[in-house]
C-alpha positions as CSV (number, residue, x, y, z in Angstrom):
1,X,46.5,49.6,66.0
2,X,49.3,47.1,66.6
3,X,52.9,48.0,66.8
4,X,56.4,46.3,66.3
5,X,59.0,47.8,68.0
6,X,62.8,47.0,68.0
7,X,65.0,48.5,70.5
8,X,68.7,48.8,70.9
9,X,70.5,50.6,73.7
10,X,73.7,51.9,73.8
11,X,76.3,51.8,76.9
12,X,76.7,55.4,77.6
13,X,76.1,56.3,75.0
14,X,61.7,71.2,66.8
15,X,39.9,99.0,56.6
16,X,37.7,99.5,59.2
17,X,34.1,99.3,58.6
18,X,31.5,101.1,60.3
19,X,27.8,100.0,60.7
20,X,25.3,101.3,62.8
21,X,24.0,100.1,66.1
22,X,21.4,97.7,66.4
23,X,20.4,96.0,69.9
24,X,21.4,92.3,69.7
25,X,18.3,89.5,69.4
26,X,19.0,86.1,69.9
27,X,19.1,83.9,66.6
28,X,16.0,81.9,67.6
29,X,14.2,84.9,68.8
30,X,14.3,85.9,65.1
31,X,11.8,86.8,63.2
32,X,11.9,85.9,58.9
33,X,9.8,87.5,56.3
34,X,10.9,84.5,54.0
35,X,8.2,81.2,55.0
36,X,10.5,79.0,52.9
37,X,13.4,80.0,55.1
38,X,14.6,76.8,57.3
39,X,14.6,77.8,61.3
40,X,17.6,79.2,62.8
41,X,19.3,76.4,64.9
42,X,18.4,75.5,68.5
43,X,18.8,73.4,71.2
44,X,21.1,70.4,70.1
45,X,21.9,71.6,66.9
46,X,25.1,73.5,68.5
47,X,26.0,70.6,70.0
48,X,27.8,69.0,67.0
49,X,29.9,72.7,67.1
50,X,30.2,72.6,70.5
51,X,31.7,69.0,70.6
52,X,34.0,70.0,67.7
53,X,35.4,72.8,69.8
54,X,36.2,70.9,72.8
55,X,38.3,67.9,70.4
56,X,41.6,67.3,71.6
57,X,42.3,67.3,67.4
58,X,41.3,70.7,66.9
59,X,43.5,72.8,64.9
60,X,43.7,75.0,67.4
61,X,45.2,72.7,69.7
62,X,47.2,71.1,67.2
63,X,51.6,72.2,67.7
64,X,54.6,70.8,66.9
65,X,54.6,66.9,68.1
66,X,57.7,65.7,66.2
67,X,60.7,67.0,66.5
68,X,63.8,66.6,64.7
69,X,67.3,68.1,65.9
70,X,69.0,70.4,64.1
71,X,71.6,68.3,62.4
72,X,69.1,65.8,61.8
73,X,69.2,63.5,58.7
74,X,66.6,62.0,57.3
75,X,66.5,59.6,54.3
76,X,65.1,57.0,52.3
77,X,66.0,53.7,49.9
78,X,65.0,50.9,48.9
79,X,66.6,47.4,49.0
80,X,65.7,44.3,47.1
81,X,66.6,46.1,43.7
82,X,68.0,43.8,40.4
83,X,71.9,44.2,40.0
84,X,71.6,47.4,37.9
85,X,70.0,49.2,41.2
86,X,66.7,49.6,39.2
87,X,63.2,48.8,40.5
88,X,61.5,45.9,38.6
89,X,58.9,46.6,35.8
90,X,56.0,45.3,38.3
91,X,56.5,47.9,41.0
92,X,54.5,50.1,41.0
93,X,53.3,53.6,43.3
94,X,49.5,53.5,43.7
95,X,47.2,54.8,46.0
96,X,46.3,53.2,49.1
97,X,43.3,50.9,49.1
98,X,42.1,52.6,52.5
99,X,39.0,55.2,53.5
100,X,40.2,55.7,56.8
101,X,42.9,58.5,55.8
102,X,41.2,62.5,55.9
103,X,44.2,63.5,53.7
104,X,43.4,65.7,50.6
105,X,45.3,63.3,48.5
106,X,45.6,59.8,49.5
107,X,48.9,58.8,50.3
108,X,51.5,56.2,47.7
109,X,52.5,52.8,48.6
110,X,55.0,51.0,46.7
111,X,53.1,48.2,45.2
112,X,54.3,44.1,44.0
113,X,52.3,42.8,42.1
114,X,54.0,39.4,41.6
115,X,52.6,36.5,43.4
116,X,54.4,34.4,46.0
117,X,56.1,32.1,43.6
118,X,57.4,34.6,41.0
119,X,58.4,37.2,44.1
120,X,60.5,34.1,45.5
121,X,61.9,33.8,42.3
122,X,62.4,37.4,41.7
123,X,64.1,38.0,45.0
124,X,67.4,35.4,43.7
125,X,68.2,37.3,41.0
126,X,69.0,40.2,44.3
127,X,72.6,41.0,44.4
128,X,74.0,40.6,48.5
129,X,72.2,40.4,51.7
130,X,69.4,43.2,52.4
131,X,70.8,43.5,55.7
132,X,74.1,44.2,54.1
133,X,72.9,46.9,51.9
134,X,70.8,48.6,54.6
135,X,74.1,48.6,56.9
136,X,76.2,50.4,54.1
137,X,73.7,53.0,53.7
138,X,72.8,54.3,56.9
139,X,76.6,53.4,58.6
140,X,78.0,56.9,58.1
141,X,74.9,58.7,59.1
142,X,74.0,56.4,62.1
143,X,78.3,57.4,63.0
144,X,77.8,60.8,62.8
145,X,74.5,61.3,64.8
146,X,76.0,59.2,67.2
147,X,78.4,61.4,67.5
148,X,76.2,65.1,67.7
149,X,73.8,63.2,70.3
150,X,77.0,62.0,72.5
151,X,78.3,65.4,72.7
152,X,74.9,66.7,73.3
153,X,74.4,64.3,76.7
154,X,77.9,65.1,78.1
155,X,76.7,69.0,78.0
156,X,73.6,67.9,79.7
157,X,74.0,65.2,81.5
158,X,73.8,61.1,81.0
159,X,71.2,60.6,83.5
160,X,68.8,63.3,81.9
161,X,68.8,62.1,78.1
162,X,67.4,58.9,77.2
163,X,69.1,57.8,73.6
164,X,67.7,54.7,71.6
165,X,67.9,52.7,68.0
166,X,64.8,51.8,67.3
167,X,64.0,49.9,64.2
168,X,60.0,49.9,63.2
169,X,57.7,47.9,60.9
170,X,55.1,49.1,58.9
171,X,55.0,50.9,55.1
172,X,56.6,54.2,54.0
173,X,53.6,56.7,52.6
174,X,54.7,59.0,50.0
175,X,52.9,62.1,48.8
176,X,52.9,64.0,46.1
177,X,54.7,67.4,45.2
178,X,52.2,69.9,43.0
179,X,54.8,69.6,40.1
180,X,53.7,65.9,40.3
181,X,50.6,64.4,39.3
182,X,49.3,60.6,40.0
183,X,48.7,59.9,36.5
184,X,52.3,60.8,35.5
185,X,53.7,58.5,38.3
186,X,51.3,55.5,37.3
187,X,52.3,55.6,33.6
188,X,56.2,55.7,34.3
189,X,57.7,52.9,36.3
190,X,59.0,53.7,39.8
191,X,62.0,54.8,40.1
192,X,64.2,56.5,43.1
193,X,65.0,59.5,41.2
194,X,61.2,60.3,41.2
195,X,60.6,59.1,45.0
196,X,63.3,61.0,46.6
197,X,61.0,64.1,45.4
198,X,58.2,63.1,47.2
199,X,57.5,64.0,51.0
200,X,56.4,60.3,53.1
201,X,55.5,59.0,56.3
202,X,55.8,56.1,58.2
203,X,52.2,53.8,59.1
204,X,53.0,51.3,61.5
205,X,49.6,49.6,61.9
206,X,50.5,46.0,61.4
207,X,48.3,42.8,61.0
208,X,47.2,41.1,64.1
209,X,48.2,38.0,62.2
210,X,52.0,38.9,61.7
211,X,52.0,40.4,65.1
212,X,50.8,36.4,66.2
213,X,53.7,34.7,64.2
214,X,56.6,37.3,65.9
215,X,55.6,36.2,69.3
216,X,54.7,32.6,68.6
217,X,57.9,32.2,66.4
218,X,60.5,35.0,66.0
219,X,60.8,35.9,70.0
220,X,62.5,32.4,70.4
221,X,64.2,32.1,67.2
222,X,66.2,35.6,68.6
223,X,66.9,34.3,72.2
224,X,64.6,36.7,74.1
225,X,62.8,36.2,76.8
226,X,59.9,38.1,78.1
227,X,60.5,40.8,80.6
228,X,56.8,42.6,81.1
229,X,53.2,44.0,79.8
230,X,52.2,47.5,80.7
231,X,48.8,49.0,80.5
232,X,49.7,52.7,80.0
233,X,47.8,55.7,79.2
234,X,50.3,58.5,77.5
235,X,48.9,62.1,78.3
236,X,50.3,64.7,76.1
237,X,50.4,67.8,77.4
238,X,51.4,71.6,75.6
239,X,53.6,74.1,77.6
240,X,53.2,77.5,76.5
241,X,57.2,78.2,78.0
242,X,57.9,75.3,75.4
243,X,56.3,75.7,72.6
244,X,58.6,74.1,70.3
245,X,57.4,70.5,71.6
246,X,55.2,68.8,73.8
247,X,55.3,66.9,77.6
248,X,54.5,63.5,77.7
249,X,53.4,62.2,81.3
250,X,53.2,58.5,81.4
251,X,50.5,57.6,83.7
252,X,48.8,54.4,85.4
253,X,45.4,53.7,86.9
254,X,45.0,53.5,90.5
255,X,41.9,51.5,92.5
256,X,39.6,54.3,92.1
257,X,40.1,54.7,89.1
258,X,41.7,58.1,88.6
259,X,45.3,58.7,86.7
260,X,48.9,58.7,88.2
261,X,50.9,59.5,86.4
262,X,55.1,58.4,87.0
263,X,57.2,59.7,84.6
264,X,57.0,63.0,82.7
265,X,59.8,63.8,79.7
266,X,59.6,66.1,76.8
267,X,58.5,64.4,73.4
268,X,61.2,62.6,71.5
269,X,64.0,64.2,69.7
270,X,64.9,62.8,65.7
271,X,68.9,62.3,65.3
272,X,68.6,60.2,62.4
273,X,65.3,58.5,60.6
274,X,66.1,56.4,57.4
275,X,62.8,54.8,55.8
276,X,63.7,51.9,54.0
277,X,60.9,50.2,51.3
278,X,62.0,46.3,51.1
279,X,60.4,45.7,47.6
280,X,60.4,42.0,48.1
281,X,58.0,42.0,51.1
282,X,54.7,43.1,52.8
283,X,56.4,45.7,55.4
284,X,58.8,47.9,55.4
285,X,61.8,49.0,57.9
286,X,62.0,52.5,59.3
287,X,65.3,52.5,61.2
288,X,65.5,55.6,64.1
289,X,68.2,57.1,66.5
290,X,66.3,59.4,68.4
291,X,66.3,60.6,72.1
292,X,64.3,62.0,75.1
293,X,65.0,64.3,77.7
294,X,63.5,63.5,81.3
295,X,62.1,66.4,83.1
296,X,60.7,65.6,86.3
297,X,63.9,66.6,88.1
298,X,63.6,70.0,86.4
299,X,59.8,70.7,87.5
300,X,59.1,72.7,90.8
301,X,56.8,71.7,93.5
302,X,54.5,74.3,91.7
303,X,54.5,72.8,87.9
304,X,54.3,68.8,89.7
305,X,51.2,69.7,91.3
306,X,49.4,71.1,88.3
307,X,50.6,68.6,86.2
308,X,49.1,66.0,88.3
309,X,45.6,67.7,88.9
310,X,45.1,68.0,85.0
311,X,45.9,64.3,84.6
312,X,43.9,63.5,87.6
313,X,40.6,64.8,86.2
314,X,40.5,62.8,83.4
315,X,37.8,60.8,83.2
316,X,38.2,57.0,81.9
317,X,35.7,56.3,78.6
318,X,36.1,53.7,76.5
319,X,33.9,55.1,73.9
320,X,36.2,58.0,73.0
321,X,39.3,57.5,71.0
322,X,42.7,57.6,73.3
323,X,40.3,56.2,76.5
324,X,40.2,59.6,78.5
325,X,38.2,62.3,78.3
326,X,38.0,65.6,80.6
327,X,35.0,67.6,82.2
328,X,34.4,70.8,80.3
329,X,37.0,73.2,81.2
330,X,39.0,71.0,82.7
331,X,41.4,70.3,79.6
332,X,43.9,73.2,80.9
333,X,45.8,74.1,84.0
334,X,45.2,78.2,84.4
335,X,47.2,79.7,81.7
336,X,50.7,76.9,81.5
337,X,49.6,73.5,80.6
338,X,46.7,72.0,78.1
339,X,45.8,68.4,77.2
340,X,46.7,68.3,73.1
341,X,46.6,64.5,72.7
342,X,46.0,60.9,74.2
343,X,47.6,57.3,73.9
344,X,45.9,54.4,75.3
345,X,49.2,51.3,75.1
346,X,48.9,47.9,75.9
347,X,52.6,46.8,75.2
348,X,54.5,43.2,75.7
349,X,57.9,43.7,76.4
350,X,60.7,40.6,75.3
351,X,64.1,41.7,76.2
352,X,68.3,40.2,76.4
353,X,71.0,42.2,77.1
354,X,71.6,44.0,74.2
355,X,68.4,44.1,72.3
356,X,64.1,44.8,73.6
357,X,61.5,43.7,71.5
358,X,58.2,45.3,72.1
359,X,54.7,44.2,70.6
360,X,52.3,47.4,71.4
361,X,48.3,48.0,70.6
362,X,48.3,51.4,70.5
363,X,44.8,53.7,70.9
364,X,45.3,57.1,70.2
């Protein structure tokens, strides 16, 4: 999975039933009066079960991994729109052309059905700048979660809060409400009314092809220059004092091996997420203020070393999604901390003073 990234920083600135007792017999120690009866499983027929249970994706490891602050605002729009605001006649939501999503329901993409030549054309008949019309819409918002996250680092402390504007590319996902059905959306033409009723998400797996032309072209059209590449593995990590969100310990490899991991923070924070669909093109912008608190200053010796001796037993495995796995048993430290999630990053870092540019392959 590849991943665009666009950083800026700033200065300073979620009845009881009662049977009688029989004496226990093994399921293949049973004996069936039916022939045609298949055999009870043995042997490696649990292990498909017992495999299942051990997942970091099981549901029962599964808590809260994005967070949003309580004054957060989240929105969407949509630029590239005629001068009347309306979508054209050829956009359309449809279904995306994928297998690899285990929703229920497939998730919406807007679709543009014009070709090349006749979106060019379309796109002149645009009133203003896109970047213009994205900059009056999320102004006010971006102002006043500057504002709530500023006053929120003063009562905690500059050095402990890490704030950041990051702007992403990939392709807002909508999904459907139960008062809405796909055929009804497909016969009426989009319109923002009708999407603003519809939860989404945000897929940033981009094509290794545009990932190529930002680095080739785009890094020294913007004046950056390149500042680093980090091979990371991103061990997620539930606390059961916390269990609102999640620890994320950043970790490296060392000679023999076995993880390290150097930085440990809670999971980011949401001020301010506005998804924007750019109708004219083949990715849209998801635009993010958002912030992380760093908590290795606020461990003991105590929680540091068990931390570290969960990380350090995991096992490197290419073959399994995330590159780690852990021993049996060994996906918990006694009753505090649990492994709920793994990233495997390979990121390229471009930076000036003002803006960072990451390209990231992500495995997770």
């Amino acid at each position: 999975m590849l991943i665009l990234v666009y950083t800026c920083f700033f200065a300073r600135y979620n009845y009881i039933l009662l049977v009688p007792y029989m004496a226990y017999i093994p399921p293949h120690k049973r004996h069936s009066l039916d022939k045609d009866r298949p055999p009870s499983p043995v042997g490696e027929s649990f292990a498909p079960l017992f495999k299942k249970n051990l997942s970091l994706n099981n549901k029962r490891n599964r808590i809260r991994t994005i967070v949003y602050a309580n004054n957060a605002i989240s929105r969407w729009f949509a630029v590239g729109l005629s001068d009347n605001d309306q979508f054209p006649s050829r956009i359309r939501l449809e279904p995306v052309p994928s297998e690899s999503f285990e929703h229920q329901h497939k998730p919406l993409i807007l679709v543009n059905s014009y070709g090349n030549e006749e979106n060019n054309e379309l796109s002149k008949k645009y009133v203003g700048s896109p970047w213009e019309t994205i900059a009056a819409n999320v102004e006010r918002d971006l102002f006043y979660s500057l504002e709530i996250l500023r006053k929120e680092m003063s009562y905690h402390g500059l050095k402990k809060i890490k704030p950041k504007l990051v702007a992403r590319f990939g392709k807002v996902h909508f999904y459907g409400i139960p008062s809405v059905r796909l055929e009804s959306l497909q016969e009426n033409q989009a319109n923002e009314t009708l999407l603003r009723q519809l939860k989404r998400s945000f897929y940033t797996n981009i094509p290794s092809s545009y990932m190529k032309n930002i680095v080739d072209e785009v890094v020294q059209k913007i004046g950056i220059d390149f500042e680093e590449e980090k091979d990371i593995y991103h061990v997620k990590l539930s606390d059961n004092t916390r269990t609102d969100s999640t620890i994320s310990c950043k970790c490296s490899v060392k000679a023999d091996k076995r993880l390290m991991f150097y930085k440990v923070e809670l999971n980011q924070v949401r001020q301010m997420v506005a998804d924007i669909s750019c109708i004219d093109k083949n990715l849209d912008l998801r635009l993010m203020l958002c912030s992380k608190r760093i908590l290795t200053a606020d461990l003991t010796d105590v929680e540091i070393n068990s931390i570290k001796e969960l990380v350090s037993s995991a096992v490197l495995d290419s073959d399994v999604k995330g590159g780690l796995r852990w021993p049996v048993g060994k996906t918990s430290s006694g009753d505090r901390f649990s492994v709920v999630g793994v990233w495997h990053t390979v990121t390229t870092a471009y930076s000036s003073p003002s803006l960072r540019l990451k390209v990231r392959h992500a495995d997770r």
